[in-house]
Structures are given as structure tokens and as C-alpha cells.
BALOBA-1460 file (C-alpha; in Angstrom, 3 decimals):
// residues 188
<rec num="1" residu="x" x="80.815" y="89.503" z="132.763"/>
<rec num="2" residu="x" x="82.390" y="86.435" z="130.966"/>
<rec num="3" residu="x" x="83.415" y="83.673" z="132.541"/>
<rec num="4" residu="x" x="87.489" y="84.188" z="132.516"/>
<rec num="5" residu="x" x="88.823" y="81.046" z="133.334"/>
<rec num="6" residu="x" x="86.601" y="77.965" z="132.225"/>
<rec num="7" residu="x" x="89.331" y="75.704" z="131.605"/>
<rec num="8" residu="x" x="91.425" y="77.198" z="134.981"/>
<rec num="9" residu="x" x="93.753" y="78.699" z="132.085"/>
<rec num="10" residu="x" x="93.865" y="82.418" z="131.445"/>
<rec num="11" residu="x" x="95.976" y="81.632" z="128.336"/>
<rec num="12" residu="x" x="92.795" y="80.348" z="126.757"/>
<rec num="13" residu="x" x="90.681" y="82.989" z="127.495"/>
<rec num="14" residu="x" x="93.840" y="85.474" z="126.031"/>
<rec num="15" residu="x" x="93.943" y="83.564" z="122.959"/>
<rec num="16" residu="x" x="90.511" y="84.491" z="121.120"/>
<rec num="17" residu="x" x="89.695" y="88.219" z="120.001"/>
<rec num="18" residu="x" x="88.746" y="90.515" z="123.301"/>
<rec num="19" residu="x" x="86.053" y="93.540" z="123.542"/>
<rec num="20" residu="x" x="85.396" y="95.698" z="126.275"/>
<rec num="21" residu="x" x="83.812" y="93.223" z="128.596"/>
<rec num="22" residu="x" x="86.365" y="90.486" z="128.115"/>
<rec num="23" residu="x" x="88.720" y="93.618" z="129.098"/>
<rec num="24" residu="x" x="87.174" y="93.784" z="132.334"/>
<rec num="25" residu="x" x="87.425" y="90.575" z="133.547"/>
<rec num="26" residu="x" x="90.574" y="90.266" z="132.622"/>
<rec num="27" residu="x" x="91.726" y="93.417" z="134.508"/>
<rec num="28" residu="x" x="89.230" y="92.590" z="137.391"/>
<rec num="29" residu="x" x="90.723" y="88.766" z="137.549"/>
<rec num="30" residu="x" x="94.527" y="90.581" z="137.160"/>
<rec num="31" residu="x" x="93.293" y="92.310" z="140.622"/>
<rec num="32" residu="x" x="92.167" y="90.134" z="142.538"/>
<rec num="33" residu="x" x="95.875" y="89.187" z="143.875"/>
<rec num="34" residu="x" x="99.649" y="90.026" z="143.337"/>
<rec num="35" residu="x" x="100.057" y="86.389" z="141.256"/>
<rec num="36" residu="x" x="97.039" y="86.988" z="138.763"/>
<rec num="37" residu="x" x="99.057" y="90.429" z="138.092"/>
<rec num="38" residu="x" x="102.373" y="88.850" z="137.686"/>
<rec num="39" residu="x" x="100.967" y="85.953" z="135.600"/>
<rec num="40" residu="x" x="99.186" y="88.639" z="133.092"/>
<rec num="41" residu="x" x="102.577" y="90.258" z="132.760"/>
<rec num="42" residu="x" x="104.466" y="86.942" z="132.009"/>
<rec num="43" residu="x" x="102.275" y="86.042" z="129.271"/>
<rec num="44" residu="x" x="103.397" y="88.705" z="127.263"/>
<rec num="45" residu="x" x="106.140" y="86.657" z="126.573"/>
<rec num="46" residu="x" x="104.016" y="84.079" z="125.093"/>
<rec num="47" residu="x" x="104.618" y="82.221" z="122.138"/>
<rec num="48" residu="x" x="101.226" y="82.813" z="120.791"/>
<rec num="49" residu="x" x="101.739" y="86.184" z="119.880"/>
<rec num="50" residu="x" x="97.536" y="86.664" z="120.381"/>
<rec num="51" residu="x" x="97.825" y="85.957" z="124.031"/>
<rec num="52" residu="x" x="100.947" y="88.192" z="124.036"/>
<rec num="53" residu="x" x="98.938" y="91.201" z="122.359"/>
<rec num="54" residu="x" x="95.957" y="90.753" z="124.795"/>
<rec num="55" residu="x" x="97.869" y="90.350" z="127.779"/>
<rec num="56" residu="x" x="99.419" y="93.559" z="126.924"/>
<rec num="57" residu="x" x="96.146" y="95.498" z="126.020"/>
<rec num="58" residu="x" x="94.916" y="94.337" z="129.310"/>
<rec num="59" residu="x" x="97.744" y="95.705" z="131.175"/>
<rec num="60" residu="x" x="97.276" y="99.057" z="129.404"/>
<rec num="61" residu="x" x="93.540" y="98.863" z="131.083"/>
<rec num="62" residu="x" x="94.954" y="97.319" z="134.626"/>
<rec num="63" residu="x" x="97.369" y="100.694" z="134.383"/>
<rec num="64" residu="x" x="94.378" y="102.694" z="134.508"/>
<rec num="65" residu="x" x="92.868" y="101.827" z="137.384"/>
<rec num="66" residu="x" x="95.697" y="100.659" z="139.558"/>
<rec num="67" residu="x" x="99.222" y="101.593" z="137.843"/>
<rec num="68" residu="x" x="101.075" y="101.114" z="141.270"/>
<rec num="69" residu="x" x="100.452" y="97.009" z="140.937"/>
<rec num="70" residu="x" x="102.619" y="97.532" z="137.753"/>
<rec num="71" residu="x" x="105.215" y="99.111" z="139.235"/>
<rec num="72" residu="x" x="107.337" y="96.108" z="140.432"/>
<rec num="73" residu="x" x="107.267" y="94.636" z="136.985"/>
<rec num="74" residu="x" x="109.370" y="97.744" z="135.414"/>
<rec num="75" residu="x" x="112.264" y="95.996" z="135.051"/>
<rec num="76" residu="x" x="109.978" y="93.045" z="133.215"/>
<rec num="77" residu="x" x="108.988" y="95.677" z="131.312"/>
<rec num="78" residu="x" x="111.946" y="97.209" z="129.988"/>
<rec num="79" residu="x" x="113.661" y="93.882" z="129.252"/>
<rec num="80" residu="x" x="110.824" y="92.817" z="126.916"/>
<rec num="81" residu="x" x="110.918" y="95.951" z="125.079"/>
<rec num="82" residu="x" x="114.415" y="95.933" z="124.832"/>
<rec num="83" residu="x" x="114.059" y="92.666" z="122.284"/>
<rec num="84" residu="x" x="110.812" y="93.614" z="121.299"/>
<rec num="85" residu="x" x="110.468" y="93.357" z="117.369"/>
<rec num="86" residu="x" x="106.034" y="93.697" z="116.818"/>
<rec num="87" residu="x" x="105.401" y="96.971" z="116.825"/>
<rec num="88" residu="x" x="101.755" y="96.944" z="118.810"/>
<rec num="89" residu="x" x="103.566" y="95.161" z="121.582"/>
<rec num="90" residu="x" x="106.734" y="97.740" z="121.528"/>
<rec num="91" residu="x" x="103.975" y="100.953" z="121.670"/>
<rec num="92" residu="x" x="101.728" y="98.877" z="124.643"/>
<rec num="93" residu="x" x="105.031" y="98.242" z="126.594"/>
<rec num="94" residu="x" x="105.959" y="102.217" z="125.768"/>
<rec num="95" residu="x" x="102.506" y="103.138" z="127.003"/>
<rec num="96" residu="x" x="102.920" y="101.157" z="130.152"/>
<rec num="97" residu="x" x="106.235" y="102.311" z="131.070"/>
<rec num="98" residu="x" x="105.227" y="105.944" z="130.252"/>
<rec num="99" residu="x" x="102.881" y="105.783" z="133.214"/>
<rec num="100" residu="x" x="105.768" y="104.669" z="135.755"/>
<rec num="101" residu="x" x="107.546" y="106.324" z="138.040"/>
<rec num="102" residu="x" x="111.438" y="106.413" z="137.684"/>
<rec num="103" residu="x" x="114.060" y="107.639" z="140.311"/>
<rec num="104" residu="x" x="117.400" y="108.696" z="139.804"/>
<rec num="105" residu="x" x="119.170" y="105.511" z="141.716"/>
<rec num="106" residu="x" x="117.657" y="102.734" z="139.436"/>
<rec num="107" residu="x" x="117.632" y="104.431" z="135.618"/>
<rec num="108" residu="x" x="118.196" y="102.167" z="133.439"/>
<rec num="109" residu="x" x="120.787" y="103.506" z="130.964"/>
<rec num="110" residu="x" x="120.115" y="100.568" z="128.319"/>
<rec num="111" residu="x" x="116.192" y="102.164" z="128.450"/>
<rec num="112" residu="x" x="117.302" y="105.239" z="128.305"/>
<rec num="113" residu="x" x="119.604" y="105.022" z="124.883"/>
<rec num="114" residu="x" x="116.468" y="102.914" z="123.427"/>
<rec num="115" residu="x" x="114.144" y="106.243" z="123.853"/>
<rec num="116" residu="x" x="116.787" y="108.589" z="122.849"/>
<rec num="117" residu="x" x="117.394" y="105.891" z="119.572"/>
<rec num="118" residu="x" x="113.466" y="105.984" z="118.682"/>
<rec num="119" residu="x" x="113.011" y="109.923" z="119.024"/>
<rec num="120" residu="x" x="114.116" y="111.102" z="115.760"/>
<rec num="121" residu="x" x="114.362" y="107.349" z="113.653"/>
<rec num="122" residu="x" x="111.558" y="107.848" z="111.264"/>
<rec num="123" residu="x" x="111.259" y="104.567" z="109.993"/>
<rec num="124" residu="x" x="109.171" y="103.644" z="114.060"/>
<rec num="125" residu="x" x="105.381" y="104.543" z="114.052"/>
<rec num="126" residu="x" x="104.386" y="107.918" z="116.076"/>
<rec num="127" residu="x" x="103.267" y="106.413" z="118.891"/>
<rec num="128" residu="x" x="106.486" y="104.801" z="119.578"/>
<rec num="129" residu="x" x="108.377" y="108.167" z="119.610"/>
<rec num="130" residu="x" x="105.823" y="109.911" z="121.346"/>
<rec num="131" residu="x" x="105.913" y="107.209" z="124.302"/>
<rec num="132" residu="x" x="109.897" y="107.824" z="123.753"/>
<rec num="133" residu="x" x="110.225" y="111.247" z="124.348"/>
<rec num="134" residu="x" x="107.865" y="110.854" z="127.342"/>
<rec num="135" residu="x" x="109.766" y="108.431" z="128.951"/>
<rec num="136" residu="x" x="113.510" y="109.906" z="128.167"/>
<rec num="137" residu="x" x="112.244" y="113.277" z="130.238"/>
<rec num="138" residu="x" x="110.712" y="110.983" z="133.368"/>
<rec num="139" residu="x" x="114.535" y="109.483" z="133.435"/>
<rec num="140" residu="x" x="116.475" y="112.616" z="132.236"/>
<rec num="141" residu="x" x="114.833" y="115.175" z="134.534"/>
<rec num="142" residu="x" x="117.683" y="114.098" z="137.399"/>
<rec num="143" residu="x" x="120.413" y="115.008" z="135.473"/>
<rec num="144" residu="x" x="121.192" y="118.645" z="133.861"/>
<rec num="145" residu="x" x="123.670" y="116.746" z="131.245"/>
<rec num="146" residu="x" x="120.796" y="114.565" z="129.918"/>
<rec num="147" residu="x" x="118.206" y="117.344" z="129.913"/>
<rec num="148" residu="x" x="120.500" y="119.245" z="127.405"/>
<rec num="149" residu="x" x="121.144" y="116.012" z="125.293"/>
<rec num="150" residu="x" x="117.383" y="115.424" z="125.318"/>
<rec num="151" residu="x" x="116.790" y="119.001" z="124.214"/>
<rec num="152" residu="x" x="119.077" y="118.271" z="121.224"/>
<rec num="153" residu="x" x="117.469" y="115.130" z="120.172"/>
<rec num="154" residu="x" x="113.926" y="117.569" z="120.477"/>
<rec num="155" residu="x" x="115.663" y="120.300" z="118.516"/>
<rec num="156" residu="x" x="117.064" y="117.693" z="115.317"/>
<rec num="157" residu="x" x="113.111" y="116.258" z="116.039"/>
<rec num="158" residu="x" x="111.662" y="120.161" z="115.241"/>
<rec num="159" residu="x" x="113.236" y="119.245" z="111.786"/>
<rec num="160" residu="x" x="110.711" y="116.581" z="110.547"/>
<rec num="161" residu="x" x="107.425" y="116.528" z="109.854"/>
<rec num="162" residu="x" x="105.318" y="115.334" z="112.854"/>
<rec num="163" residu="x" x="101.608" y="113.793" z="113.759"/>
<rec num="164" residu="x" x="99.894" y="116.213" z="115.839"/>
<rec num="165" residu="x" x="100.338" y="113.835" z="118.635"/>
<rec num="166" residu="x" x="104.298" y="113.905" z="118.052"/>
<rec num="167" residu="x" x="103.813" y="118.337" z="118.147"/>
<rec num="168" residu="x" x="101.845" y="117.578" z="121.514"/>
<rec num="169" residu="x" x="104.522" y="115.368" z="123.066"/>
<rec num="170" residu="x" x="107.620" y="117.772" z="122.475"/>
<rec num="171" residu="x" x="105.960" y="120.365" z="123.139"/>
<rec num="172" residu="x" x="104.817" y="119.203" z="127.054"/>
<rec num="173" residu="x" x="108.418" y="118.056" z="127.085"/>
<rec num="174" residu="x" x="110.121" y="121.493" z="126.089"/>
<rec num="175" residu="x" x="107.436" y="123.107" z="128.729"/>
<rec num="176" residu="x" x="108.286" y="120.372" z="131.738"/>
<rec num="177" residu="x" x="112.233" y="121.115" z="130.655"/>
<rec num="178" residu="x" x="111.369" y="125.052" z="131.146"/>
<rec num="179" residu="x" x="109.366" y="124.400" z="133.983"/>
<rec num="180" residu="x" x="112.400" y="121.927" z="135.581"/>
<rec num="181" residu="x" x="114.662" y="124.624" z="134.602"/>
<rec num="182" residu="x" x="112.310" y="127.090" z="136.856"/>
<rec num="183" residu="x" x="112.511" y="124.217" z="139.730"/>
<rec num="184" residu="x" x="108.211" y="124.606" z="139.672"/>
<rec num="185" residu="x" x="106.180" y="121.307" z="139.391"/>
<rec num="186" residu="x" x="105.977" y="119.704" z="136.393"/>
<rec num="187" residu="x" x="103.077" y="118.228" z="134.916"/>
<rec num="188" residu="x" x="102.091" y="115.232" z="132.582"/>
């Protein structure tokens, strides 16, 4: 394993090109307490937009292996993405917040527009959407009203030409909408 912090500064180790191993120790220092965590998801607000990139791509690994430590940084989350302009950053944040769990006393209706927004607008990459449409059910499955607004936004999305991975994600979500409609347990 490399060394992660020679300098004492993560932000140095973030700021050089990462493989697999450097992955690791990232994640592994990221878990060794509740700060490391919290100071991995800061830095994705740094101004070196390398550090920002690899703090994120970490966080996709940390999500792996222990999602829940994420789970008080939703808000974070959402709030970056919200003013998000790189697109890598806007799918790892997407891919993040895909993984969370969301209850019906704490959705987020500014999060909720931006998924519905990115669904059908053509001009976002794949992934993007896909993440979208993933986390729009999580947050619509409470309410009736917003299951039948996401089914139109899945209907006007039936129209375009889609990535197989696009044809994967609306179809789980027209199944966990059938299955919600059926009250059984739905499945991601």
C-alpha cells in the first residue's frame, strides 16, 4: 500500500493520477474515522479540480464497502451537484446519491426537479440520466402524484434513442413502479 499522507496532507496525495492501490488507501485512510470521511467529502469542493475528481472517485469506492458512512453527507451531496458544471463530477455525485437511502420527511424537492430536468435533456451524457431516473423513483416512490409524473417523463423518454444502459434503467424503474403499484418489495 502507498504511503497516503507523507506530507500529513491528503490533498497532495489527491492531486497526482490514482490506480487501484492508491484507491485503497485512500478509502482505507477515509475509514479509519468519521473526520477522514468528512474531510474526503469536502475536498470535492476543491479548487484543484484533480483533487476534486479523485476525492470523488474515492468516494464512489468508500460507497462500496461502507455506503452508510456516506449517508450523513447527503445533503453535501446534493448541494454540490446542484452547482455542479464538470460532467465526471455531476455522474460521481449521481452515482453516490443513487446508492442512498431517501425518506419521505426530508426529500429534497430542489433534487428532485434536477433528476426530473436531466431525464429526457439529451444534450447530458447517459450516465447522468440513468443515475437520474434512479434517483427520481428512490424519492418519488412516497407519493402516488410523483410516481405518475415520473411515469410521464419515462413515457416522453421511450421516444428517444437510448444506450442500453438508459433501456436497463427505465426499464427496472417501470418494473419497481408496477411492483410499488402491487405494494410487493421492490428491488434495485
Amino acid at each position: 500500500m502507498p504511503d497516503i499522507t507523507p506530507d500529513g496532507r491528503i490533498e497532495t496525495f489527491l492531486n497526482r493520477r490514482l490506480n487501484k492501490p492508491h484507491i485503497e488507501a485512500v478509502v482505507k485512510w477515509a475509514l479509519e474515522n468519521e473526520g477522514n470521511t468528512a474531510t474526503l467529502c469536502n475536498l470535492i469542493s476543491s479548487t484543484d479540480e484533480k483533487v476534486g475528481v479523485n476525492a470523488l472517485w474515492c468516494l464512489t469506492h468508500l460507497q462500496k464497502k461502507r455506503g452508510d458512512r456516506l449517508q450523513s453527507h447527503q445533503n453535501q451531496f446534493i448541494d454540490m451537484l446542484l452547482s455542479e458544471t464538470h460532467c465526471g463530477k455531476k455522474r460521481m455525485l449521481l452515482q453516490l446519491l443513487r446508492e442512498q437511502a431517501y425518506n419521505s420527511d426530508t426529500l429534497r424537492s430542489d433534487f428532485l426537479d434536477y433528476c426530473l430536468a436531466k431525464i429526457n435533456s439529451e444534450c447530458e451524457p447517459y450516465a447522468i440520466r440513468a443515475f437520474s431516473i434512479y434517483c427520481a423513483f428512490k424519492m418519488c416512490r412516497y407519493y402516488p402524484e410523483l410516481i405518475a409524473e415520473l411515469e410521464e417523463y419515462l413515457t416522453l423518454l421511450a421516444t428517444q434513442s437510448l444506450s442500453p444502459g438508459m433501456k436497463s434503467a427505465m426499464t427496472t424503474t417501470r418494473r419497481n413502479i408496477a411492483i410499488l403499484k402491487g405494494k410487493s418489495k421492490i428491488y434495485f
